[in-house]
C-alpha positions in Angstrom: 183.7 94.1 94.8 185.7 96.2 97.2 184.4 99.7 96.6 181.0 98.1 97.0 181.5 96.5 100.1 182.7 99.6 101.6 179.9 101.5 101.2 177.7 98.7 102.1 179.9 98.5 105.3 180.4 101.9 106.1 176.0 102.1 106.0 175.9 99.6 107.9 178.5 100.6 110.6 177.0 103.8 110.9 173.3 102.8 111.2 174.1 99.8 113.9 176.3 102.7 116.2 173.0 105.1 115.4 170.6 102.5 116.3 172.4 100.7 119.2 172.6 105.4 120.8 168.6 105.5 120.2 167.7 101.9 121.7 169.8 103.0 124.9 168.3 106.7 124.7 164.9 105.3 124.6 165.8 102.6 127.3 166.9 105.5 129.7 163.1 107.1 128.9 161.2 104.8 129.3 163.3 103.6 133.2 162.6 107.3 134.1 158.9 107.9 132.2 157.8 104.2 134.3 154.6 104.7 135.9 155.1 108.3 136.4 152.3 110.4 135.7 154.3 113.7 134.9 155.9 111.9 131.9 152.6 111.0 129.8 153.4 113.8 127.6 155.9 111.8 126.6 154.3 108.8 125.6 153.7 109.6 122.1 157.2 110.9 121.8 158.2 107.3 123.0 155.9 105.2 120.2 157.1 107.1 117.9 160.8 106.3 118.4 159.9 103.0 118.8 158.7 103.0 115.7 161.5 104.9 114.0 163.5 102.3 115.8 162.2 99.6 114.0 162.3 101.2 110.5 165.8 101.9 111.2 166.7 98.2 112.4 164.5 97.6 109.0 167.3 99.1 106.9 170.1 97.7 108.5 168.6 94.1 107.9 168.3 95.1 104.1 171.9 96.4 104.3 172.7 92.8 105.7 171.2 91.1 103.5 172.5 92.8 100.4 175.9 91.5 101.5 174.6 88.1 102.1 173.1 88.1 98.3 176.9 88.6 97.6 178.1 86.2 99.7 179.6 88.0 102.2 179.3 87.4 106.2 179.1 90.1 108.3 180.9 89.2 111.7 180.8 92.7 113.4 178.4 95.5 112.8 180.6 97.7 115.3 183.5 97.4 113.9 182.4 97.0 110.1 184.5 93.2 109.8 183.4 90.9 106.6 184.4 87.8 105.4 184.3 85.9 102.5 183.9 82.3 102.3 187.2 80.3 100.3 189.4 77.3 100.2 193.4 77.6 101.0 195.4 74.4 100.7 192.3 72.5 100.7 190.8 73.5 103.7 187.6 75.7 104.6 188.8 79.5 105.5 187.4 82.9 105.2 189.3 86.4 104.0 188.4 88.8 106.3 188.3 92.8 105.5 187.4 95.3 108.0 186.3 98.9 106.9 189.6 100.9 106.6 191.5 98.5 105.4 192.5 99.1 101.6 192.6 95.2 100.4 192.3 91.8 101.8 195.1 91.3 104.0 193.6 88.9 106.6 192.4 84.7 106.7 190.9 82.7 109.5 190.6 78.9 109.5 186.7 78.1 109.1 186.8 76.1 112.4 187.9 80.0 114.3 187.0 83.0 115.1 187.5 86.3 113.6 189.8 87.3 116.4 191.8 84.4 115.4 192.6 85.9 111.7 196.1 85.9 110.2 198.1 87.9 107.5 198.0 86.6 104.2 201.6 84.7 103.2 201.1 86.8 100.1 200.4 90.7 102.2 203.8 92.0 103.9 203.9 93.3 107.1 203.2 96.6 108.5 
């Protein structure tokens, strides 16, 4: 499922970094286009980003979802980190992967964070 995922990922990586650049972009318009007359000429400009913006943001959730239909959690957008609901000894966990990475290497307790993930016993060292 791997080669999948990255893709998945990597789309949506790259359309949360391009969306999060266009909502601040359009945030700095519309501070300096607010209730100034010389900037009306923008206001179609501005409608229609806000409408791109929302198609885009309509993409992403399709993105997310697709990974949810294969059971995988996305945890951070940014920095393209997954993980996969499983049982060790017993006990609720997750694998985590993060974009780059070449395999699995990583686990986290259900009860923590992804910051709190560990090496697998299995994965040595770097």
């Amino acid at each position: 499922m791997l080669p999948l995922l990255r893709l998945i990922v990597a789309d949506i990586s790259l359309s949360h970094r391009e969306l999060t650049d266009r909502k601040s972009h359009l945030r700095r318009m519309l501070r300096s286009h607010q209730g100034k007359a010389r900037f009306q000429v923008y206001d179609q400009e501005i409608v229609e980003m806000q409408k791109e913006l929302n198609a885009q943001a309509g993409h992403l959730d399709e993105y997310i979802s697709e990974l949810e239909r294969l059971g995988v959690i996305l945890r951070s957008a940014h920095e393209g980190i997954v993980d996969f609901p499983t049982m060790i000894d017993e006990r609720r966990a997750f694998y985590t992967w993060q974009m780059g990475q070449e395999d699995i290497n990583d686990f986290h307790w259900h009860d923590e964070s992804t910051a709190d993930r560990r090496r697998l016993a299995s994965t040595p060292e770097a």
